[in-house]
N, CA, C and O atoms as a printed pandas DataFrame, in Angstrom:
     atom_number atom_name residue_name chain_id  residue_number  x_coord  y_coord  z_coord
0              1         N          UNK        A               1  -36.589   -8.862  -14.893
1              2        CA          UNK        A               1  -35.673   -8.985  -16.010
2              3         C          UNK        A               1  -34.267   -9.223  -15.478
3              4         O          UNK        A               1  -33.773   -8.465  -14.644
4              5         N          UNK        A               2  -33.587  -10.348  -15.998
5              6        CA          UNK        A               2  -32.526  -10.605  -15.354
6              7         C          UNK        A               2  -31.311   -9.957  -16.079
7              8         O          UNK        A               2  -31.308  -10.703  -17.058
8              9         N          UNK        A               3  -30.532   -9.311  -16.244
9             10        CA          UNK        A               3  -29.648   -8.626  -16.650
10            11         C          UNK        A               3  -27.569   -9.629  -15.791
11            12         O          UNK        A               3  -27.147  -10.090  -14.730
12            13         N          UNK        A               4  -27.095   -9.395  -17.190
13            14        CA          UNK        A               4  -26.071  -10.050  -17.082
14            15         C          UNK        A               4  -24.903   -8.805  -17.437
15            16         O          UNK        A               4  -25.099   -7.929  -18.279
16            17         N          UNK        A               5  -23.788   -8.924  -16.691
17            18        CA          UNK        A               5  -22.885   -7.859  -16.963
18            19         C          UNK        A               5  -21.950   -8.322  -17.913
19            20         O          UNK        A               5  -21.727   -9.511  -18.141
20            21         N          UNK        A               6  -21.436   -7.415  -18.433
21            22        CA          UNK        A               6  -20.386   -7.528  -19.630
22            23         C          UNK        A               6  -19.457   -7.970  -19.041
23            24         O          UNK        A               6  -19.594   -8.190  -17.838
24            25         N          UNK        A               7  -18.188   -8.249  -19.699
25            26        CA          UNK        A               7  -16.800   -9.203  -19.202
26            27         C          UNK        A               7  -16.078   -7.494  -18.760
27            28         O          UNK        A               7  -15.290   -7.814  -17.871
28            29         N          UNK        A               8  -15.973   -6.170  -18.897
29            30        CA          UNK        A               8  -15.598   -5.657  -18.739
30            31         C          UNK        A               8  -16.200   -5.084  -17.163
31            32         O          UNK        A               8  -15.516   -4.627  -16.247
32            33         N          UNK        A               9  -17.325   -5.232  -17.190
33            34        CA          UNK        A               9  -17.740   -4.461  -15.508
34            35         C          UNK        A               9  -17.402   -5.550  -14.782
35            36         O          UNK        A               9  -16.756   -5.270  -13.772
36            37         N          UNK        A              10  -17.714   -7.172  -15.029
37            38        CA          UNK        A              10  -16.946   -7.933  -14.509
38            39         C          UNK        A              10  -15.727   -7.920  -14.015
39            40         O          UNK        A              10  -15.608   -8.193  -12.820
40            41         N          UNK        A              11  -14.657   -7.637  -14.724
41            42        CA          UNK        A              11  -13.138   -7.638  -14.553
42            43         C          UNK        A              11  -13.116   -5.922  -13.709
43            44         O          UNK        A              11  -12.289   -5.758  -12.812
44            45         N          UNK        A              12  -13.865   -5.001  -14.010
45            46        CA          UNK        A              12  -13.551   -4.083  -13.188
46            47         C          UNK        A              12  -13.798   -4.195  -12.006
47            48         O          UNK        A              12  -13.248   -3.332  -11.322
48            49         N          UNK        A              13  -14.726   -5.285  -11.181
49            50        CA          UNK        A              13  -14.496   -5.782  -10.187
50            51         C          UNK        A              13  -13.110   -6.343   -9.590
51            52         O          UNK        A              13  -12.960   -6.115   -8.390
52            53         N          UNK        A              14  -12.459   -6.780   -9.996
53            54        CA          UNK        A              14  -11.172   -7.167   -9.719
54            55         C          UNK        A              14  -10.554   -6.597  -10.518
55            56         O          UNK        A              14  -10.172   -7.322  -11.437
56            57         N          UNK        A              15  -10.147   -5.113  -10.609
57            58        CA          UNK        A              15   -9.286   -4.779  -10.811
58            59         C          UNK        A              15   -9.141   -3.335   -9.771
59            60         O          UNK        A              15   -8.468   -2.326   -9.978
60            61         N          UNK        A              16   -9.766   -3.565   -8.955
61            62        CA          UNK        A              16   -9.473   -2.731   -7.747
62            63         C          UNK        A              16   -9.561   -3.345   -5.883
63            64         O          UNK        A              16  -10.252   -4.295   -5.513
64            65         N          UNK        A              17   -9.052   -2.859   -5.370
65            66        CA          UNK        A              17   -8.516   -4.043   -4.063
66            67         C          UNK        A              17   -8.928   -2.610   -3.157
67            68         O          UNK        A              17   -8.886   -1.408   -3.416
68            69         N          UNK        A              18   -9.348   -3.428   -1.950
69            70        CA          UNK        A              18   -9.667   -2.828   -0.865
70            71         C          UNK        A              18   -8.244   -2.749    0.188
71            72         O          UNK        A              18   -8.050   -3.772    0.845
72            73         N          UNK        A              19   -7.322   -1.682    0.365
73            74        CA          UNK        A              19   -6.132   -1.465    0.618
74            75         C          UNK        A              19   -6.073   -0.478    1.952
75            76         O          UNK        A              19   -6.298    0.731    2.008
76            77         N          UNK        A              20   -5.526   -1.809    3.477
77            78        CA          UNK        A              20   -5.383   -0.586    4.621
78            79         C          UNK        A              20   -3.781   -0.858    4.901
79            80         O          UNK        A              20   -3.082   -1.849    4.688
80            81         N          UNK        A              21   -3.476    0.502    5.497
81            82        CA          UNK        A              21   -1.850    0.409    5.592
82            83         C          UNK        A              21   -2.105    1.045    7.466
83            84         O          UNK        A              21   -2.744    1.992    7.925
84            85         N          UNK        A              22   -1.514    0.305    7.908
85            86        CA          UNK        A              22   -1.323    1.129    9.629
86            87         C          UNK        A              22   -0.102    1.380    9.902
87            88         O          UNK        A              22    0.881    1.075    9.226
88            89         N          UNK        A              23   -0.139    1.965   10.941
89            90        CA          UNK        A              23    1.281    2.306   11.217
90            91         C          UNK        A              23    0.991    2.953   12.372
91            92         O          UNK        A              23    0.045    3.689   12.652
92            93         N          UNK        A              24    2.209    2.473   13.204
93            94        CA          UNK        A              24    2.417    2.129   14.361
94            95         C          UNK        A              24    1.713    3.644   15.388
95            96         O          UNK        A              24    0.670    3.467   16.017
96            97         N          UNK        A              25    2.242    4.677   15.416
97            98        CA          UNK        A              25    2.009    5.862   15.403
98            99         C          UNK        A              25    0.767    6.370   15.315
99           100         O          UNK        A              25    0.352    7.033   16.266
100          101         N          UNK        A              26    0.171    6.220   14.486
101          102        CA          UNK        A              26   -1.334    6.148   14.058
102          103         C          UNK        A              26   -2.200    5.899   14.687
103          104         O          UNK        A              26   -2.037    4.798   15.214
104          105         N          UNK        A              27   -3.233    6.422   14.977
105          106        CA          UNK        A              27   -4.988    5.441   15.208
106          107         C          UNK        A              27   -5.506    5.457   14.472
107          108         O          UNK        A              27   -6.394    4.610   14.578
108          109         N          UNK        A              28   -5.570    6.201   13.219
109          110        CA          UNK        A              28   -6.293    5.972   11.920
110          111         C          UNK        A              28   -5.596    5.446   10.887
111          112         O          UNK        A              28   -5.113    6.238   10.078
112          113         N          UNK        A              29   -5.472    4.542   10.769
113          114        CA          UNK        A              29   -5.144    3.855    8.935
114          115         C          UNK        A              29   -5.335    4.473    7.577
115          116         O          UNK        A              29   -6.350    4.974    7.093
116          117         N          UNK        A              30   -4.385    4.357    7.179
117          118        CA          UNK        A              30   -5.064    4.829    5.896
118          119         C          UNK        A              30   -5.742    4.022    4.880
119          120         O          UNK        A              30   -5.303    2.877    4.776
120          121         N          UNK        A              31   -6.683    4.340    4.125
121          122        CA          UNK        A              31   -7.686    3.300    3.915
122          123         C          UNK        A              31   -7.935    3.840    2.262
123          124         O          UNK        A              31   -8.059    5.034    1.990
124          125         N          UNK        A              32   -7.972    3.008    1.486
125          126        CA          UNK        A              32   -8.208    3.033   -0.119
126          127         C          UNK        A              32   -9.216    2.009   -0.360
127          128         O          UNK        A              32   -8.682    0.944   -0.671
128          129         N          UNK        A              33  -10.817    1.947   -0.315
129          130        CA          UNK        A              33  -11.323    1.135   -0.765
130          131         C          UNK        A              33  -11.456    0.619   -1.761
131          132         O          UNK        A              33  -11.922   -0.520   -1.790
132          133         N          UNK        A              34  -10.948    1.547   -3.371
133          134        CA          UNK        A              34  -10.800    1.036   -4.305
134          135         C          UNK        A              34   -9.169    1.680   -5.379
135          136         O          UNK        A              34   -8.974    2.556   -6.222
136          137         N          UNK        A              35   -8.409    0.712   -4.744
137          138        CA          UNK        A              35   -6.887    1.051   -5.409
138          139         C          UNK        A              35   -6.798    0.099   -6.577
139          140         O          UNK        A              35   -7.312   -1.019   -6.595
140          141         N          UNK        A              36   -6.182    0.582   -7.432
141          142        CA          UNK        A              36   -6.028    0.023   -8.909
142          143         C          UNK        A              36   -5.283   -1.321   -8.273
143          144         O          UNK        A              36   -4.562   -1.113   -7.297
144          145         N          UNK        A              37   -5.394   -2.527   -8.703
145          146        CA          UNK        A              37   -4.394   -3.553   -8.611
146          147         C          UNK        A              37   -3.289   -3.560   -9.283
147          148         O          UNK        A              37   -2.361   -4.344   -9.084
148          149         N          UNK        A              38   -3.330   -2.511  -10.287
149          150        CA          UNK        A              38   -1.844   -2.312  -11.212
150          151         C          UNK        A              38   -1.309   -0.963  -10.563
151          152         O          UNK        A              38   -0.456   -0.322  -11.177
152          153         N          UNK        A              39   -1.575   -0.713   -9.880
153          154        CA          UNK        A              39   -0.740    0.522   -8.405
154          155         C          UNK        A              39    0.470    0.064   -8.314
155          156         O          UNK        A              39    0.420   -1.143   -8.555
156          157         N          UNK        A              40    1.731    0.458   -8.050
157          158        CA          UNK        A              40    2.781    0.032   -7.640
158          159         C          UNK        A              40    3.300    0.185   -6.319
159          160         O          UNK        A              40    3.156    1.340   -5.919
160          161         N          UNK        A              41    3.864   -0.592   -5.488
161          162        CA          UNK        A              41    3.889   -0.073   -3.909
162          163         C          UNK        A              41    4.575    1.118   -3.754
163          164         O          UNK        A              41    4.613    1.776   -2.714
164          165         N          UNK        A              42    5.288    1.471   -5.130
165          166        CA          UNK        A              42    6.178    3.047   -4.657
166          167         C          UNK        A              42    5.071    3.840   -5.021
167          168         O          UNK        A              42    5.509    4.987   -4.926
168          169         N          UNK        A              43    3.607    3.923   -5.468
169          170        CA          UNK        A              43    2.713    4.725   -5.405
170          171         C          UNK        A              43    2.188    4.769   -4.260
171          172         O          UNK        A              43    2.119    5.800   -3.591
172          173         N          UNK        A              44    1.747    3.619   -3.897
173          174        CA          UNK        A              44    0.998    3.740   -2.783
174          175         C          UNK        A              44    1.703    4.168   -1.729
175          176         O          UNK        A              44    1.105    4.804   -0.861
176          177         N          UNK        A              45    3.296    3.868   -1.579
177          178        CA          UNK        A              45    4.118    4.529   -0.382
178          179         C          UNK        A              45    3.736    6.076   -0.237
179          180         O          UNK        A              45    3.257    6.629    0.753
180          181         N          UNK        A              46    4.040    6.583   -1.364
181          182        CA          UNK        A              46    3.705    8.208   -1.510
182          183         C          UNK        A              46    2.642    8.381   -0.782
183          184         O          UNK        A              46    2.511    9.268    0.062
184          185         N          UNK        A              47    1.960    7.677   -1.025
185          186        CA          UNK        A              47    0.721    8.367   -1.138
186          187         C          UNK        A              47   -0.029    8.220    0.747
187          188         O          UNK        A              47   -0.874    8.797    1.431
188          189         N          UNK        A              48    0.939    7.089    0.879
189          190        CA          UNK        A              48    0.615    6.792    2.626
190          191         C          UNK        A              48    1.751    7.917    3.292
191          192         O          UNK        A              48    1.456    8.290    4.427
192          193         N          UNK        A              49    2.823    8.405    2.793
193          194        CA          UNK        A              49    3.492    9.134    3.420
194          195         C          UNK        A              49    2.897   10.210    3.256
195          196         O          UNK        A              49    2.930   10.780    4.347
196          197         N          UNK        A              50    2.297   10.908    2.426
197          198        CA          UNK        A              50    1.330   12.298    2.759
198          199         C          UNK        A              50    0.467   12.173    3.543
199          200         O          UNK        A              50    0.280   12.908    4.512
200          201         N          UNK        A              51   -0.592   10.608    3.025
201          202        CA          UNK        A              51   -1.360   10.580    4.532
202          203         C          UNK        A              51   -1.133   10.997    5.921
203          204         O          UNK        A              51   -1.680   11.795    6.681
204          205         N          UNK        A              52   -0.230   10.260    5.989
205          206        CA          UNK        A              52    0.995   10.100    7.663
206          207         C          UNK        A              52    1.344   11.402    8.511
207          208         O          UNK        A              52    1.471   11.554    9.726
208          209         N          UNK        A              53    1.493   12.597    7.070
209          210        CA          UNK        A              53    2.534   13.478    6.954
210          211         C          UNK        A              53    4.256   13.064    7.370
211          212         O          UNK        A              53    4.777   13.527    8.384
212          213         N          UNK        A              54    4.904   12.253    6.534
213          214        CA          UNK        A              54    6.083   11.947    7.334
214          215         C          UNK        A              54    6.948   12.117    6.057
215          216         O          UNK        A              54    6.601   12.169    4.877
216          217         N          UNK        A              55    7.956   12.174    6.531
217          218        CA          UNK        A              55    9.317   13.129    4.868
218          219         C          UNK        A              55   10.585   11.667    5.327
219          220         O          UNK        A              55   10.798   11.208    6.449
220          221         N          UNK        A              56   11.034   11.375    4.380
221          222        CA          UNK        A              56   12.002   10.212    4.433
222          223         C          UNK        A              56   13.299   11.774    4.236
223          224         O          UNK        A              56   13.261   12.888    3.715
224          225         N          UNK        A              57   14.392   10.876    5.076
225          226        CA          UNK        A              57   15.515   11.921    4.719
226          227         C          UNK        A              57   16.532   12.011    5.870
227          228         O          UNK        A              57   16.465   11.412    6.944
228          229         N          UNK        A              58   17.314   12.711    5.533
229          230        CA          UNK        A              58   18.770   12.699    6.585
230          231         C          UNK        A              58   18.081   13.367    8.175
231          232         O          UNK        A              58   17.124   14.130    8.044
232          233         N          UNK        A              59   18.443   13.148    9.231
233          234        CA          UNK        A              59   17.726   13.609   10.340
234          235         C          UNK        A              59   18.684   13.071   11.578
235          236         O          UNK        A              59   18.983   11.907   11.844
236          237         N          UNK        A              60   19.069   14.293   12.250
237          238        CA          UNK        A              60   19.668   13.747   13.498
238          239         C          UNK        A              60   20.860   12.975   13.634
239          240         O          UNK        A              60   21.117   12.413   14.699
240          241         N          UNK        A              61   21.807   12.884   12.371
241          242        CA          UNK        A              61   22.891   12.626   12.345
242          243         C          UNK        A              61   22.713   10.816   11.552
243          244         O          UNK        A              61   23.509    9.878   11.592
244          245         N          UNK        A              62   21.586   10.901   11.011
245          246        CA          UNK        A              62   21.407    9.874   10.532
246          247         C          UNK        A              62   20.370    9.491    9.223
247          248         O          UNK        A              62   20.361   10.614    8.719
248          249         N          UNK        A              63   19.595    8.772    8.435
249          250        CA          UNK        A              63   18.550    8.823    7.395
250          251         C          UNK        A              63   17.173    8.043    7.959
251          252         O          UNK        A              63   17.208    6.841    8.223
252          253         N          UNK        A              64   16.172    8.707    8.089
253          254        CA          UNK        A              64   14.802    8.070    8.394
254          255         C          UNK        A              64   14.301    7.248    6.996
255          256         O          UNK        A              64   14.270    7.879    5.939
256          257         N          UNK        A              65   13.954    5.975    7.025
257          258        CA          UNK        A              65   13.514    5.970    5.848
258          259         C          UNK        A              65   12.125    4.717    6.415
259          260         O          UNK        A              65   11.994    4.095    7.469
260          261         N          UNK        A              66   11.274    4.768    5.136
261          262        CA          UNK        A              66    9.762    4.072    5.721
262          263         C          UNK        A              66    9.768    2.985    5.160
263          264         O          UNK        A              66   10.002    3.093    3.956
264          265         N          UNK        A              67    9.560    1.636    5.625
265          266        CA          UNK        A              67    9.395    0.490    4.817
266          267         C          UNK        A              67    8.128   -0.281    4.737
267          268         O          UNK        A              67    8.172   -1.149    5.610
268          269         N          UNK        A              68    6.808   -0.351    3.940
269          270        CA          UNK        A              68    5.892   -1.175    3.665
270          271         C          UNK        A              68    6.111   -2.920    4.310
271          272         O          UNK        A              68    7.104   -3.410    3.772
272          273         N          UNK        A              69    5.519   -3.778    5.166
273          274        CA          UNK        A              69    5.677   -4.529    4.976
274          275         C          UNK        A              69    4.057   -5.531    4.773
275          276         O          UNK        A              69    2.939   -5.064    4.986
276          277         N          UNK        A              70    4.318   -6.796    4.372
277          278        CA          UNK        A              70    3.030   -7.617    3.956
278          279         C          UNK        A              70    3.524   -8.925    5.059
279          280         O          UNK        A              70    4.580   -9.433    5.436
280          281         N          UNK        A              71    2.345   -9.061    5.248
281          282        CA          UNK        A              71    2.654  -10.360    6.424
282          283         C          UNK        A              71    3.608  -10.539    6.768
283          284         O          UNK        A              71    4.079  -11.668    6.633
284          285         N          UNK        A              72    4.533   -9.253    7.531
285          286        CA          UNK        A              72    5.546   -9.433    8.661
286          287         C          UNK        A              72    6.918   -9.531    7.288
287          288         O          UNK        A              72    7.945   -9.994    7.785
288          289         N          UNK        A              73    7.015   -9.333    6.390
289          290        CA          UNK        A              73    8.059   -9.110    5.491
290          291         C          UNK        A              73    8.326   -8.172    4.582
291          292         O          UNK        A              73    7.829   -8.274    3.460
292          293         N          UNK        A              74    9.158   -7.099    4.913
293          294        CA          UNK        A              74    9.769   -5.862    4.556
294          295         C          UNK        A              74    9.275   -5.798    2.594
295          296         O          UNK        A              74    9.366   -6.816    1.907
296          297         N          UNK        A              75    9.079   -5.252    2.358
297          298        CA          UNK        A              75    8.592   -5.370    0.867
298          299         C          UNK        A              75    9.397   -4.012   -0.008
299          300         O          UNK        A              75    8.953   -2.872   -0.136
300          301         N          UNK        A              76   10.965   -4.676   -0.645
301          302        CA          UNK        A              76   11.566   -3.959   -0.609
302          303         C          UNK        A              76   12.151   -3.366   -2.518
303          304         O          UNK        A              76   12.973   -2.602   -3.025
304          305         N          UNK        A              77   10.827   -4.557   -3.048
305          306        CA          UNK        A              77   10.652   -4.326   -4.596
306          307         C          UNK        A              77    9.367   -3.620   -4.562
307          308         O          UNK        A              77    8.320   -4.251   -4.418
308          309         N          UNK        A              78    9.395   -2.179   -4.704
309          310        CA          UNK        A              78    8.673   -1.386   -4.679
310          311         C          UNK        A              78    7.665   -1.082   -6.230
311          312         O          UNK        A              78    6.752   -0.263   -6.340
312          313         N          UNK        A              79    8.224   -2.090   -7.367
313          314        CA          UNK        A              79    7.868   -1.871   -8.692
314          315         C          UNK        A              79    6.914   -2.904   -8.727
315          316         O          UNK        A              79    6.414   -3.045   -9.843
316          317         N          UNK        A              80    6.384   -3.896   -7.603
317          318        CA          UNK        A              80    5.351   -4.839   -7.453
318          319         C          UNK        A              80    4.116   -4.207   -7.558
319          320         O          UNK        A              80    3.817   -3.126   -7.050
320          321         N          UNK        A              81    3.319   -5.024   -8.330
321          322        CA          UNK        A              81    1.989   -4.043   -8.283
322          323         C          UNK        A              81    1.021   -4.754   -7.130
323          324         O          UNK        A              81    1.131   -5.933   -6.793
324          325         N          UNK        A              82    0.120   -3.881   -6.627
325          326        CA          UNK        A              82   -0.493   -4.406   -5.564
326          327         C          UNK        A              82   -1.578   -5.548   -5.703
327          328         O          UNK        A              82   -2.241   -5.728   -4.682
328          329         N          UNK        A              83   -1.836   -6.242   -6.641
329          330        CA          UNK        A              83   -2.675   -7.058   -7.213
330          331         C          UNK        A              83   -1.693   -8.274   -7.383
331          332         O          UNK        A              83   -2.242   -9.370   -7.269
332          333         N          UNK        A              84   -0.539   -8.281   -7.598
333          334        CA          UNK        A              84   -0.028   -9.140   -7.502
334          335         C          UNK        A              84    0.513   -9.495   -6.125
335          336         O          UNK        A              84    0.680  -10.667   -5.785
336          337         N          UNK        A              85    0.777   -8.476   -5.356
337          338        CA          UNK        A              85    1.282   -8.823   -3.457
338          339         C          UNK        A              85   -0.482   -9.669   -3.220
339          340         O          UNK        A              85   -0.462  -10.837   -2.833
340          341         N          UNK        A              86   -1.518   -9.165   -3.412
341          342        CA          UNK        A              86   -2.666   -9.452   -2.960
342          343         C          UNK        A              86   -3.126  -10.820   -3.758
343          344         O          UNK        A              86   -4.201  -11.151   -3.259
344          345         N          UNK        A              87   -2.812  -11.600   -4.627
345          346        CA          UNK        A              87   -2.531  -12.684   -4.941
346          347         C          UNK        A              87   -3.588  -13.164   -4.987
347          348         O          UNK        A              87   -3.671  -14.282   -4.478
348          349         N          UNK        A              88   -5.042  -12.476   -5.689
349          350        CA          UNK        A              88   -6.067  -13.089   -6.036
350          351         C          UNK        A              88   -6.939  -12.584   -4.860
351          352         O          UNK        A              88   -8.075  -12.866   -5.242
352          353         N          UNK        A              89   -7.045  -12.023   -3.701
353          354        CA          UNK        A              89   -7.448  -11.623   -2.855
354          355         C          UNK        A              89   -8.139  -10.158   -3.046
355          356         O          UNK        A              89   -7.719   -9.516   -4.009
356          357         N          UNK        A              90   -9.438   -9.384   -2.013
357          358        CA          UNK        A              90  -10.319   -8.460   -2.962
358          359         C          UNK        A              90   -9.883   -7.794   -1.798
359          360         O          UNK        A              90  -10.539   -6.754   -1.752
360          361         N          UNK        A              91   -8.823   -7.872   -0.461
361          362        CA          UNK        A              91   -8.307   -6.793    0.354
362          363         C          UNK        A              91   -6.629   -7.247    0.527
363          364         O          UNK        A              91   -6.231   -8.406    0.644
364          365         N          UNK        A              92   -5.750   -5.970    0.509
365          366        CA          UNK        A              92   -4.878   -5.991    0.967
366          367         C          UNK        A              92   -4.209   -4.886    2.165
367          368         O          UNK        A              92   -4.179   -3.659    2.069
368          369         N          UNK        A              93   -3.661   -5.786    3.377
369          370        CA          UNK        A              93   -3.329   -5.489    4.562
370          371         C          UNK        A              93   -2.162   -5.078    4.679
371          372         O          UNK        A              93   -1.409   -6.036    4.503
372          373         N          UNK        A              94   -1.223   -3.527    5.023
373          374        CA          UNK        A              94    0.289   -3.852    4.964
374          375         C          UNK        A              94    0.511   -2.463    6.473
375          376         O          UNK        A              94   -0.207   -1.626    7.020
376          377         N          UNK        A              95    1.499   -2.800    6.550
377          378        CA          UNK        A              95    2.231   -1.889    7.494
378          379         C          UNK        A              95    3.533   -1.159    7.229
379          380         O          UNK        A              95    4.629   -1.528    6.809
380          381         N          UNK        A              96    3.034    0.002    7.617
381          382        CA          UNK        A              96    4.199    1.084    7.626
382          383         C          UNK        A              96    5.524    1.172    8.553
383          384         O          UNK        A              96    5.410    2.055    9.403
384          385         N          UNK        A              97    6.406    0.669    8.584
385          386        CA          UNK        A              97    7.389    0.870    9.586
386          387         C          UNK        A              97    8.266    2.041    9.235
387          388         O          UNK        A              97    8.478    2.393    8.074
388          389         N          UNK        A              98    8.882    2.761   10.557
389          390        CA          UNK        A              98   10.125    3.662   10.238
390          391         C          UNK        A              98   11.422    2.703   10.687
391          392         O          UNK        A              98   11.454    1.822   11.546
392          393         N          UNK        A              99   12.252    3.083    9.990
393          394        CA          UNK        A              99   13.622    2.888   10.247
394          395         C          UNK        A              99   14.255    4.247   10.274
395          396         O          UNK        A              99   13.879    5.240    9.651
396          397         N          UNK        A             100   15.613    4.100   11.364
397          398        CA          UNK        A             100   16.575    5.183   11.445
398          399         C          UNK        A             100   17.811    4.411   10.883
399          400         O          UNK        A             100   18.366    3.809   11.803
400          401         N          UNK        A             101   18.217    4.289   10.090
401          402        CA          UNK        A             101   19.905    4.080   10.081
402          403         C          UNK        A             101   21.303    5.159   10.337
403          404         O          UNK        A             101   21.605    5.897    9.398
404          405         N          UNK        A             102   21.756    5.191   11.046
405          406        CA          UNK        A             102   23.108    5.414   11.652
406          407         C          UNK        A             102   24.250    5.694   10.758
407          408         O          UNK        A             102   24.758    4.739   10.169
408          409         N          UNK        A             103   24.881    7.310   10.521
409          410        CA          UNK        A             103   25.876    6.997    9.772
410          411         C          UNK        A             103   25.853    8.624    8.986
411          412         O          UNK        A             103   26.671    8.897    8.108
């Protein structure tokens, strides 16, 4: 019996993305096999900085802060949802960098 899926289990296929974030520091990635594509990268930041365990903030006479990037470019509109960085694609790849700024 051949069975056909509804337009809704359909689309719930793509509406979740297979999501690894590395970072430098790390040997384990953090890994979301199924993240909402309407996630926003300031969710998913959170949520990689607990992974990480790492605290953004004043330190050492200066501010640590973490920046997401997607193919080598700082991703600094954080209200992007991850379905749209992933641009039709069923995985998305990003990296965690630290910055120190001075001051």
């Amino acid at each position: 019996m051949n069975t056909i899926a509804s337009s809704s289990e359909q689309n719930a296929h793509h509406e979740t993305l297979n999501v690894k974030v590395r970072y430098a520091a790390s040997g384990k990635p953090y890994v979301d096999p199924k993240a909402s594509s309407n996630e926003t990268l300031a969710t998913l930041k959170q949520q990689v900085l607990v992974f990480f365990g790492l605290v953004e903030g004043n330190v050492d006479g200066g501010h640590k802060v973490y920046v997401l990037t997607y193919q080598g470019v700082q991703q600094t509109d954080l209200s992007v949802q991850l379905g749209q960085l992933a641009q039709g694609a069923h995985h998305l790849e990003l990296n965690l960098i630290e910055q120190f700024i001075q001051g």
